[in-house]
Backbone as CSV, one residue per row, in Angstrom:
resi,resn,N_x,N_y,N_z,CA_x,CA_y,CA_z,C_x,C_y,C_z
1,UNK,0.842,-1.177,0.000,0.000,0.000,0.000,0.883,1.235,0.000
2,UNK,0.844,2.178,-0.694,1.217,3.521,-0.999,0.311,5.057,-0.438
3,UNK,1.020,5.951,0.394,-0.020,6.707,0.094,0.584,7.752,-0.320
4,UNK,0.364,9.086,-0.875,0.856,10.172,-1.395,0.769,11.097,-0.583
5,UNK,1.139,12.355,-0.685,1.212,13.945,-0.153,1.657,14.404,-1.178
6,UNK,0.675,15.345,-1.197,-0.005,16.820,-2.368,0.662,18.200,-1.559
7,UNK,1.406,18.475,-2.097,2.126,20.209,-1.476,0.616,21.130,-1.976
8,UNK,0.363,20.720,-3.151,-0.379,22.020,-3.669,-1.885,21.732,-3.251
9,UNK,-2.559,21.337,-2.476,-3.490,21.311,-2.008,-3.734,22.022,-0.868
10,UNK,-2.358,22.082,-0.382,-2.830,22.897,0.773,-3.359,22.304,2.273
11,UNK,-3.660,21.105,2.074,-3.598,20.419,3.268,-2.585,19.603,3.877
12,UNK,-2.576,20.041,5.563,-1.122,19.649,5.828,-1.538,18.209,5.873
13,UNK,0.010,17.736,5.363,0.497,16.047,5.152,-0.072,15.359,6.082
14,UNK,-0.036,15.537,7.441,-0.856,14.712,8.346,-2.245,14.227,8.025
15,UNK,-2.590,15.525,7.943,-4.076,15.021,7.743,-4.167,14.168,6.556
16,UNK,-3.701,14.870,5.390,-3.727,13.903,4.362,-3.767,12.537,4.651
17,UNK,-2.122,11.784,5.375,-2.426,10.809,5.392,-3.396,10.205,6.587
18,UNK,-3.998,10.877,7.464,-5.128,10.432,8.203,-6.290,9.911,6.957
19,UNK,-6.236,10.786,6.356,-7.595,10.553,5.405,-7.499,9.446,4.278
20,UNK,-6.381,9.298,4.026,-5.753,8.106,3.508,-5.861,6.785,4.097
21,UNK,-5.446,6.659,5.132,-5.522,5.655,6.271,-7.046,5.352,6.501
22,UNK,-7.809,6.490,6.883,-9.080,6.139,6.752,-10.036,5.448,6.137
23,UNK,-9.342,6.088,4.436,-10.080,5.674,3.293,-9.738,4.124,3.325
24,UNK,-8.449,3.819,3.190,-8.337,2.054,3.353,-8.544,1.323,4.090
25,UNK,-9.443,2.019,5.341,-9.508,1.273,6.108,-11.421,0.765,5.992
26,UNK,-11.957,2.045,5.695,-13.186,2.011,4.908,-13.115,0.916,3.955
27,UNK,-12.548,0.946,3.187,-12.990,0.239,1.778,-12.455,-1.217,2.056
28,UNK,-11.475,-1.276,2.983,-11.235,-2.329,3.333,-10.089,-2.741,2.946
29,UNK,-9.009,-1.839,2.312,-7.700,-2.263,1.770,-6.937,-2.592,2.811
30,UNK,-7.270,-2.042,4.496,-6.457,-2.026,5.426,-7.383,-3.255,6.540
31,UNK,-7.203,-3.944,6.914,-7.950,-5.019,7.930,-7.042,-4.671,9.348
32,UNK,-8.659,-4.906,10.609,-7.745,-4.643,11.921,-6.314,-5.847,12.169
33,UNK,-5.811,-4.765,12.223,-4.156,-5.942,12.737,-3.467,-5.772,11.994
34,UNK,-3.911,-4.997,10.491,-2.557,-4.687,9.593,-1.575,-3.688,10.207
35,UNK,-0.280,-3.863,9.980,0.571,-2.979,10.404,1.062,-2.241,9.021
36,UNK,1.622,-1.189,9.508,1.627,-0.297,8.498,3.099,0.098,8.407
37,UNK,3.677,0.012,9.757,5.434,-0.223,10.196,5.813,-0.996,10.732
38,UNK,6.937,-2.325,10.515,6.432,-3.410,12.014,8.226,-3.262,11.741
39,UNK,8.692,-2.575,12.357,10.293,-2.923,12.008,10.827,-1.924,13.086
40,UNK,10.752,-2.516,14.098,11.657,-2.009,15.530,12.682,-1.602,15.727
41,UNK,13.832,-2.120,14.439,14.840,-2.209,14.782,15.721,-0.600,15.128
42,UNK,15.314,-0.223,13.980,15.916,1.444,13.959,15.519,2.266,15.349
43,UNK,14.071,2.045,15.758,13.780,2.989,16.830,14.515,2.370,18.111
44,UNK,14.648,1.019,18.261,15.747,0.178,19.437,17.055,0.450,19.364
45,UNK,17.533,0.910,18.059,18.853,1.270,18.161,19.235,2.442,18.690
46,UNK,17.683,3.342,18.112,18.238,4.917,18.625,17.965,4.978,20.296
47,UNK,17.268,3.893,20.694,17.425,4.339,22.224,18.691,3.372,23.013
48,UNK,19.169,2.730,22.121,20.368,2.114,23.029,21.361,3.425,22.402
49,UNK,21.439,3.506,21.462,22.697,4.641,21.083,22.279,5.584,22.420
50,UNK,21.097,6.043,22.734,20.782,7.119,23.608,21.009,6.934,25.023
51,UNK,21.220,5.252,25.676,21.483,5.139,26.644,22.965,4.636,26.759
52,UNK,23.827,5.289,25.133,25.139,4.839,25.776,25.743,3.246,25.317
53,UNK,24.909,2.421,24.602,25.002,0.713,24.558,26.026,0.958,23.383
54,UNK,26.969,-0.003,23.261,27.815,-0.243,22.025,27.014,-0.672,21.297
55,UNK,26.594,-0.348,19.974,25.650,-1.512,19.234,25.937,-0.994,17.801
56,UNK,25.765,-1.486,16.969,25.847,-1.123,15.628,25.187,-0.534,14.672
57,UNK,24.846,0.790,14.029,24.064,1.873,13.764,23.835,1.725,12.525
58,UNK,22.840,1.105,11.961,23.270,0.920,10.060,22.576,2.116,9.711
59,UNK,21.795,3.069,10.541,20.915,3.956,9.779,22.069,5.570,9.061
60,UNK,21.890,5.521,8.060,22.855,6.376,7.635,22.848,7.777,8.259
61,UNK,23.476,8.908,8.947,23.311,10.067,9.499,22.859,11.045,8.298
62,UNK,22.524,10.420,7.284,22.110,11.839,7.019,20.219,11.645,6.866
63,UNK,19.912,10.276,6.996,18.825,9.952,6.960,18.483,10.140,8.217
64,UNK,19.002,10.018,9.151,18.310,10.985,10.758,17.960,12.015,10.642
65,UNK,19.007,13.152,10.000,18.648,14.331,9.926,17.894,14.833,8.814
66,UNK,17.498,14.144,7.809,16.303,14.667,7.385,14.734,13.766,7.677
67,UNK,15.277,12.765,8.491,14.136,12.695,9.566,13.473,13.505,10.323
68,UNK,14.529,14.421,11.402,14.347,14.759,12.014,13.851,16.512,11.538
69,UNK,13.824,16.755,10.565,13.446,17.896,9.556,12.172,17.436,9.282
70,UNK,12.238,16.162,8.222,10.359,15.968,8.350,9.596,16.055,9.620
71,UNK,9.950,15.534,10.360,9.169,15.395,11.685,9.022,17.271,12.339
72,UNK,9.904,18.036,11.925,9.516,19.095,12.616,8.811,19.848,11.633
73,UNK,8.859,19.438,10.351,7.833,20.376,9.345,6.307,20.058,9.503
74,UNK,6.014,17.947,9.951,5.134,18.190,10.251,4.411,18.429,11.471
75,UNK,4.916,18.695,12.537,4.988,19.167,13.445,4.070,20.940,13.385
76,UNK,5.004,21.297,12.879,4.585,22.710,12.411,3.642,23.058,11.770
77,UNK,3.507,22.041,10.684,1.739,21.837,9.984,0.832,21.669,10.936
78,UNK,1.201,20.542,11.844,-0.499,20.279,12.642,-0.343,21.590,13.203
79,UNK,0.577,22.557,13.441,-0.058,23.759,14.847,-0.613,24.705,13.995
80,UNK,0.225,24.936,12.306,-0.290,26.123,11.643,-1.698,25.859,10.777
81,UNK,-1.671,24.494,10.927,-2.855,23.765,9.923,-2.230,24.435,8.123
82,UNK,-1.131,24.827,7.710,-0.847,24.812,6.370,0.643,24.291,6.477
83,UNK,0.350,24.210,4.963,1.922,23.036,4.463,3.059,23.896,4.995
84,UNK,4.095,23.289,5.467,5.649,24.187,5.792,6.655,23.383,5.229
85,UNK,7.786,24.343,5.069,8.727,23.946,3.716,9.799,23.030,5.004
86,UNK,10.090,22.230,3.934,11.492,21.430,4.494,12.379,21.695,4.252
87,UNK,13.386,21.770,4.487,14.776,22.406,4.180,15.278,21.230,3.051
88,UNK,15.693,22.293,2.214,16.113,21.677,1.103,17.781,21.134,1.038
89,UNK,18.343,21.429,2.174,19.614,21.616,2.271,20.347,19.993,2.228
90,UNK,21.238,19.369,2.103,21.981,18.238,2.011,22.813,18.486,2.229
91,UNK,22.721,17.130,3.369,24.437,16.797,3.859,25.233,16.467,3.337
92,UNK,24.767,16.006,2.308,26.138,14.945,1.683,26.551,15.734,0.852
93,UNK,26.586,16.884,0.344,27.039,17.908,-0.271,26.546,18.201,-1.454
94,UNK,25.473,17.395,-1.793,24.885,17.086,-3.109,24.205,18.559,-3.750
């Protein structure tokens, strides 16, 4: 399952994909118990990295940090209720 986000609509991404989620869950593309992320591993790593554990980090650093850019753009959508820009900027020098 795929879902999209529309800049030019004007509705922030969240909601979008709320309404997305909804819709498949309506029509029935989505059944209770489907998971939609089932892969622990990355969020277990970032809290052993956070408590200090030796462990091995495959997630690339620059994919954190434009994680952590999406997450505050949409962040900023749910409070302003309109789309906010992501920084276009790259680490990798690209």
């Amino acid at each position: 399952m795929q879902f999209s986000l529309n800049p030019s609509t004007g509705q922030p991404f969240y909601l979008q994909l709320i309404l997305q989620i909804r819709n498949a869950i309506e029509t029935g593309v989505l059944q209770p118990g489907d998971a939609l992320y089932n892969c622990d591993g990355p969020p277990n790593t970032l809290v052993d990295l956070a408590l200090g554990k030796d462990v091995r980090n495959w997630a690339p650093g620059e994919l954190g940090a434009r994680t952590v850019e999406i997450l505050d753009a949409a962040y900023r959508s749910a409070k302003s209720g309109r789309v906010e820009q992501v920084s276009t900027l790259s680490l990798a020098g690209g």
